[in-house]
C-alpha positions in Angstrom: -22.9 185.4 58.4 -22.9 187.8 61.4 -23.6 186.2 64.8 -26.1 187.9 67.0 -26.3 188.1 70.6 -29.6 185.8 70.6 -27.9 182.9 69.2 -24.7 183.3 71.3 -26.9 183.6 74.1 -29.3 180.8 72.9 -26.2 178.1 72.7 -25.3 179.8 76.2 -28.7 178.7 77.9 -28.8 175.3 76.2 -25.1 174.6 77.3 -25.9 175.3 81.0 -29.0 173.5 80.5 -27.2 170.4 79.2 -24.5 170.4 82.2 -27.0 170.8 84.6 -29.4 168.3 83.8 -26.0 165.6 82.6 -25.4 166.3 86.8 -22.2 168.1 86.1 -22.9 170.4 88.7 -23.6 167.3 91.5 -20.9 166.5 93.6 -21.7 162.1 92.6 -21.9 162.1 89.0 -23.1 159.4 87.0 -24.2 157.9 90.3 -20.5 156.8 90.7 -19.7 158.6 94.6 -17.5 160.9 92.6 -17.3 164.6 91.5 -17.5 165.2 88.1 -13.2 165.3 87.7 -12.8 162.5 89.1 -15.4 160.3 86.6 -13.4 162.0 84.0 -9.8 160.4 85.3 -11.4 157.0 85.5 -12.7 157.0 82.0 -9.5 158.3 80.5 -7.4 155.9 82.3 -9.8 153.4 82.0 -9.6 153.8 78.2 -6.1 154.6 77.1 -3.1 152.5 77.1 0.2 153.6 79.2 -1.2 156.9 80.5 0.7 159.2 82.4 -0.2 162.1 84.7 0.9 164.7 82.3 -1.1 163.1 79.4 -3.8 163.1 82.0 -3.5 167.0 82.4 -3.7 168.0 78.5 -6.6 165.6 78.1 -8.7 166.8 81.1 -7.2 170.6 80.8 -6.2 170.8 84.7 -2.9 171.7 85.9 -0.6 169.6 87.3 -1.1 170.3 90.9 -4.9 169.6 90.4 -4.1 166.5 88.6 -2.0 165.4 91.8 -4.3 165.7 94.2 -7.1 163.9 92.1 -5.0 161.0 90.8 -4.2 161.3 95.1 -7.4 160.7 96.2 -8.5 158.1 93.5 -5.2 156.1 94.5 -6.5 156.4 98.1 -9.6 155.1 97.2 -8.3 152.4 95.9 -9.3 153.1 92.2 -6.4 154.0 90.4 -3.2 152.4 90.9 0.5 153.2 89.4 3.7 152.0 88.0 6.7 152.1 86.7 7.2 152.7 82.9 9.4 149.7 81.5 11.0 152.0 79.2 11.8 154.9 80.9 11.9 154.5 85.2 11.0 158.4 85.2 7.5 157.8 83.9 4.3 156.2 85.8 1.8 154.7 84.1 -1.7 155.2 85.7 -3.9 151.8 85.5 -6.9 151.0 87.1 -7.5 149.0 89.9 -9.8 145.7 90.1 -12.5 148.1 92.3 -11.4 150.6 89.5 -12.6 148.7 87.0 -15.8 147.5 88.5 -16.5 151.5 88.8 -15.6 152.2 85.6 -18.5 149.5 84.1 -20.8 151.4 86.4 -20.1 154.7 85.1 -20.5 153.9 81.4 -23.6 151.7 82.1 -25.3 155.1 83.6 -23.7 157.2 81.2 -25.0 154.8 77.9 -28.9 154.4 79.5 -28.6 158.2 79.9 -28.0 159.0 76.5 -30.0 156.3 75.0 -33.2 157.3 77.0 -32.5 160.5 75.3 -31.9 159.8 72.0 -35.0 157.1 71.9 -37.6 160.0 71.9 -35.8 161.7 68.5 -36.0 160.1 65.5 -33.1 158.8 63.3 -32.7 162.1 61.2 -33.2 164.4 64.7 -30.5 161.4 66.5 -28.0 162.7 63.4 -28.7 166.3 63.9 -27.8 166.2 67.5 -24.5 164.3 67.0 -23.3 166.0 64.7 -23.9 169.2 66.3 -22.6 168.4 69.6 -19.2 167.2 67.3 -19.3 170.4 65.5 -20.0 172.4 69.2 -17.2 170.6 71.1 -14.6 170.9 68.1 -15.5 174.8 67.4 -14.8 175.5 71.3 -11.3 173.2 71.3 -10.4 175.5 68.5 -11.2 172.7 65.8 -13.2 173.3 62.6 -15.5 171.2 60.8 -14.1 169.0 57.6 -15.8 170.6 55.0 -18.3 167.8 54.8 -20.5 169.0 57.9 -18.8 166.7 60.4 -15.8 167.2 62.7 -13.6 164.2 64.5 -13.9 164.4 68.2 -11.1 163.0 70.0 -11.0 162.4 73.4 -7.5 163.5 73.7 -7.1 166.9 72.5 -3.3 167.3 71.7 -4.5 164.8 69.1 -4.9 166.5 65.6 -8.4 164.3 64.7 -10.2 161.7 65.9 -9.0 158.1 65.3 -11.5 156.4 63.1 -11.7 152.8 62.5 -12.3 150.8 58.9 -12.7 147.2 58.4 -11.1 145.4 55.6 -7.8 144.9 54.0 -6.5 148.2 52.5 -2.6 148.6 51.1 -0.2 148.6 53.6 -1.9 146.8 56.3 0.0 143.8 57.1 2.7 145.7 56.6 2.1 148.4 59.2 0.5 145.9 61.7 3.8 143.7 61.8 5.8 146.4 62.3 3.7 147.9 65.3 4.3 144.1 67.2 7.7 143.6 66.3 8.5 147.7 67.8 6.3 147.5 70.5 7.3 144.0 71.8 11.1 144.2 71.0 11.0 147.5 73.2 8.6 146.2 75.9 9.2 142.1 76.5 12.7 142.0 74.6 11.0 140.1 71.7 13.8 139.2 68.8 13.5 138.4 65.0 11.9 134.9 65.9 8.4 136.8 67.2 8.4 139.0 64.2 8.5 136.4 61.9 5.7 134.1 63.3 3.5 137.5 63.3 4.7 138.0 59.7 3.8 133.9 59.2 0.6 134.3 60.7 -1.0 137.2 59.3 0.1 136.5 55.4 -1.8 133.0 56.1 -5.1 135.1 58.0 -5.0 137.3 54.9 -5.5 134.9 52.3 -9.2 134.0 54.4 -10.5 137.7 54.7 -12.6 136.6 52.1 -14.5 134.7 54.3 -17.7 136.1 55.8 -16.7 134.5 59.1 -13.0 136.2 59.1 -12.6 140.3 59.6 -9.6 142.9 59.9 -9.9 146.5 60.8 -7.4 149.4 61.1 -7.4 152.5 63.0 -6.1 155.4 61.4 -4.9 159.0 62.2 -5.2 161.2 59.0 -4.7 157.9 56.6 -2.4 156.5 58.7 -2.9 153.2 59.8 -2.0 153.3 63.7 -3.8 150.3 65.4 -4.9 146.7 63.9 -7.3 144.0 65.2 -8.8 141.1 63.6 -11.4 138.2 64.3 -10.4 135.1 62.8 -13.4 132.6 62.8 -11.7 129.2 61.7 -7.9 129.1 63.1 -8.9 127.7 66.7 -12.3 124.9 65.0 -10.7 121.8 65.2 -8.1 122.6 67.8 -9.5 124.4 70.4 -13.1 123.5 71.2 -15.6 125.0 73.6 -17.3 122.6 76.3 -20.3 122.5 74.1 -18.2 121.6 70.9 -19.8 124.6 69.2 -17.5 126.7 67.0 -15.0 129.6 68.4 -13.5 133.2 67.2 -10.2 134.2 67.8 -9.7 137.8 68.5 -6.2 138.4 67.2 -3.5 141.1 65.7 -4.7 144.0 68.3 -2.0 146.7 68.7 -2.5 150.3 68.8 0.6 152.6 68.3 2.1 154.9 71.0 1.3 158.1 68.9 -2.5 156.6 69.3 -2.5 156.1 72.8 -5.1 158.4 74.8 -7.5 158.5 71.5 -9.8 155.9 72.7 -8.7 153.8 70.0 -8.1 150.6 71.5 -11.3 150.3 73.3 -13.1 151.5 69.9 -11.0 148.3 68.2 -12.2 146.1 70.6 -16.0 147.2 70.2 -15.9 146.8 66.3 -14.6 143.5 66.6 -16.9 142.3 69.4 -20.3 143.6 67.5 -18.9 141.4 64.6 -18.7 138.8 67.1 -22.1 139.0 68.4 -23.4 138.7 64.8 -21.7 134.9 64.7 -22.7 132.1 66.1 -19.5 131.5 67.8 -20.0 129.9 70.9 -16.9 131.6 72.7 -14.2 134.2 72.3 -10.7 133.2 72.6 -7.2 135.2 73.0 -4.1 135.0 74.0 -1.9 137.8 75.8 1.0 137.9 78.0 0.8 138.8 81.9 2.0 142.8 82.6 -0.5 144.0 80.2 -2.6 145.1 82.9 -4.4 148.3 80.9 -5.0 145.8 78.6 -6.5 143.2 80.6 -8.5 145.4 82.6 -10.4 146.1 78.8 -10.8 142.6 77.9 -12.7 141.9 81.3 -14.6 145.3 80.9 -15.2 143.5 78.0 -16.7 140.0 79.2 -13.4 138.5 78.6 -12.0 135.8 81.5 -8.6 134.8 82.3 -9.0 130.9 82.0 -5.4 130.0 81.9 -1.7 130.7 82.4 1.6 129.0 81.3 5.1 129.5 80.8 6.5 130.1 76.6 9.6 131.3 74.8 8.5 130.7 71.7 8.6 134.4 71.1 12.2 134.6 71.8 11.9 135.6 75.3 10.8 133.8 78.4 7.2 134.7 78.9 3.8 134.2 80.8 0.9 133.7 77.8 -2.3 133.9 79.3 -5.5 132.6 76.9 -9.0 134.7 77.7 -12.1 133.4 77.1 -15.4 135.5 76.3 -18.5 133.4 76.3 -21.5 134.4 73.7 -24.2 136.7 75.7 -21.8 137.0 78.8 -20.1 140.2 78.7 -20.0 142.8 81.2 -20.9 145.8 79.3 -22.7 146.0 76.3 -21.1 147.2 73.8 -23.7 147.8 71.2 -25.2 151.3 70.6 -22.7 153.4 68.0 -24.6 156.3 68.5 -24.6 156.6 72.2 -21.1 156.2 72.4 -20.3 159.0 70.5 -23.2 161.5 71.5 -21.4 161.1 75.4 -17.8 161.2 74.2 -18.9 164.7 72.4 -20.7 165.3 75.6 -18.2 164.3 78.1 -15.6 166.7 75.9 -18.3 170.1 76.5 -18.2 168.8 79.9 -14.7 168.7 80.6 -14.5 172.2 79.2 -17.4 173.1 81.4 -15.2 171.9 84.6 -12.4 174.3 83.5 -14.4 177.2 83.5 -15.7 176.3 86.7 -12.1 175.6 88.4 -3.2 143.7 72.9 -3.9 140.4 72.0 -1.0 139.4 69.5 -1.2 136.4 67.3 
C-alpha cells in the first residue's frame, strides 16, 4: 500500500515527540550529569564484553574522531577506563570504572521507572502493540525488515545480522558448543590446556543428567540457530558443601560464556537476567560463583548484579596458575532489579530510535 504524506508526517511528529519528552534533547539525560552520547557509551560499555573504540563507533553511528573525544571526556571523568587487549597489544578494551559502574545502575534505574510508569497506564494487549512497533520502527529505519511473523530482532549492536535471543533448556548440540566456547576462549585468554577442557567437559555431562530437576536450569543464546553463549543455575552441586551462614540452601550460577562473534549484542547481561529471575523464583538463600581475577567487564556485571566478591585464592587446577575468585549474591540484595521483560526491551528499541535521533542531530566457568 501507498504511503501518504499524513502518515509520514504522523510517525514524524510522534518521533520528535518521543525524543523530546525521553530528554534526548537535555544536555543531563536520564538524570545522569551527562549529554545524551555520553549515557549511550556507558550503557554499551557497560553491557558488552571486550569492547573497543571502533566497535563503539558502528554501534553508536559516530565517527571516530567523535568517538575520541567522548571516550576522552568519560576517561577524564573517571568513568571509563582502558586496556590493553591480551591478544592483540594494538587493541584497547574499554571497561568501566568503579564510579562508572555506580553511574551506570543509576542510568538504567531512571531509564526502567521511565518506561514502566509508561507502560503501567496501557494494558497488556496496548503494552504488546507498542513493543512491537517500536521493534518494527527501529529495524525499518536501520534498514532491517520484519520476520514475517510481525516481529523484528532489535540488536543493540547493529553490524549484528539479528538480535541474540535466549532459550532455556537442553537442545542438540549444547554441551557440545558450550565446551568448546571455554576451552577457545580460555586457552587463548589465561593459557588454559587440555586439563581445563576436560573438567568443563566432566562437569557439564554430570549437570546434564539433573536438568530434569525443577531446581536445575540451562539456557543458550543463539544468533540465527546458532548457539553463541551458555549459562546455567545449578541448585544442588554446592548443598552439602558450601553452606550459607544461615544453613539454608544455595544456587550456583555456572557455565556462562558468550562467544566473541556475540560480544556487543547485549547478550551476556541478557544471560545473566534469565538466570537470576529463575533464581529469585527459589528459595535459595544465596548465589554462588566462581571466576578468575582480570575479568573486570565481567565483574563489573555481577556487582551491577548484586553479586560480592567474598574471596580470593591462588589455583592451577586449570592448568595454569591462576587467581579464582568466588562471588556471592544474597536473596533480595541485588543492586538492580532485574525483573520487568518488557521494559527492558521497550528502552533498548527506544534507546536504538534515539541513537539514530543523535546522528541526525550531529563469565563464570564451572
Amino acid at each position: 500500500m501507498q504511503l501518504s504524506d499524513i502518515d509520514v508526517d504522523s510517525i514524524r511528529s510522534t518521533s520528535r515527540q518521543l525524543v523530546r519528552r525521553l530528554g534526548f534533547l537535555r544536555s543531563d539525560l536520564a538524570e545522569s550529569g551527562l549529554p545524551p552520547s555520553s549515557v549511550h557509551a556507558l550503557i554499551e560499555i557497560g553491557t558488552a564484553t571486550d569492547l573497543s573504540g571502533r566497535d563503539l563507533s558502528e554501534i553508536l553511528g559516530l565517527d571516530k574522531s567523535s568517538i575520541s573525544r567522548l571516550l576522552g571526556k568519560l576517561q577524564a571523568a573517571g568513568l571509563v577506563t582502558e586496556t590493553v587487549a591480551p591478544t592483540d597489544a594494538r587493541t584497547k578494551h574499554l571497561s568501566l570504572t568503579a564510579d562508572g559502574a555506580k553511574r551506570l545502575v543509576a542510568i538504567e534505574t531512571f531509564a526502567r521507572d521511565q518506561v514502566r510508569t509508561a507502560l503501567e497506564r496501557l494494558t497488556t494487549q496496548e503494552r504488546h502493540i507498542v513493543r512491537s512497533g517500536l521493534e518494527l520502527y527501529a529495524g525499518a529505519i536501520g534498514g532491517g525488515s520484519g520476520d514475517g511473523n510481525g516481529a523484528t530482532a532489535v540488536s543493540v549492536n547493529p553490524a549484528m545480522p539479528r538480535m541474540a535471543s535466549v532459550q532455556s533448556g537442553w537442545r542438540p548440540g549444547l554441551l557440545g558448543r558450550c565446551i568448546e566456547m571455554h576451552a577457545r576462549h580460555y586457552s587463548e585468554t589465561s593459557g588454559f590446556d587440555g586439563q581445563f577442557e576436560a573438567i568443563v567437559a566432566g562437569g557439564l555431562a554430570e549437570f546434564a543428567t539433573r536438568l530434569d530437576r525443577p531446581c536445575n536450569a540451562i539456557w543458550a543464546g543463539l544468533i540465527d540457530d546458532r548457539i553463541v553463549g551458555t549459562i546455567a543455575i545449578d541448585g544442588e552441586d554446592l548443598n552439602g558443601t558450601t553452606t550459607s551462614a544461615s544453613g539454608a540452601r544455595l544456587g550456583h550460577l555456572r557455565l556462562f560464556i558468550v562467544d566473541p562473534s556475540a560480544r556487543g549484542s547485549g547478550l551476556g547481561k541478557a544471560l545473566l537476567q534469565e538466570a537470576l529471575r529463575f533464581v529469585d523464583t527459589q528459595d535459595f538463600s544465596e548465589t554462588h560463583l566462581w571466576t578468575f581475577r582480570g575479568l573486570d567487564t565481567a565483574r563489573r556485571l555481577y556487582e551491577a548484579s548484586g553479586f560480592r566478591l567474598i574471596e580470593e585464592r591462588p589455583g592451577s587446577q586449570w592448568g595454569a596458575h591462576v587467581l579464582e575468585q568466588r562471588f556471592v549474591r544474597e536473596r533480595n540484595g541485588r543492586l538492580v532489579h532485574l525483573t520487568g521483560e518488557s521494559t527492558n526491551q521497550v528502552w533498548s528499541a527506544i534507546a536504538e530510535l534515539s541513537t539514530w535521533a543523535d546522528v541526525l542531530k550531529h563469565t563464570s566457568m564451572r
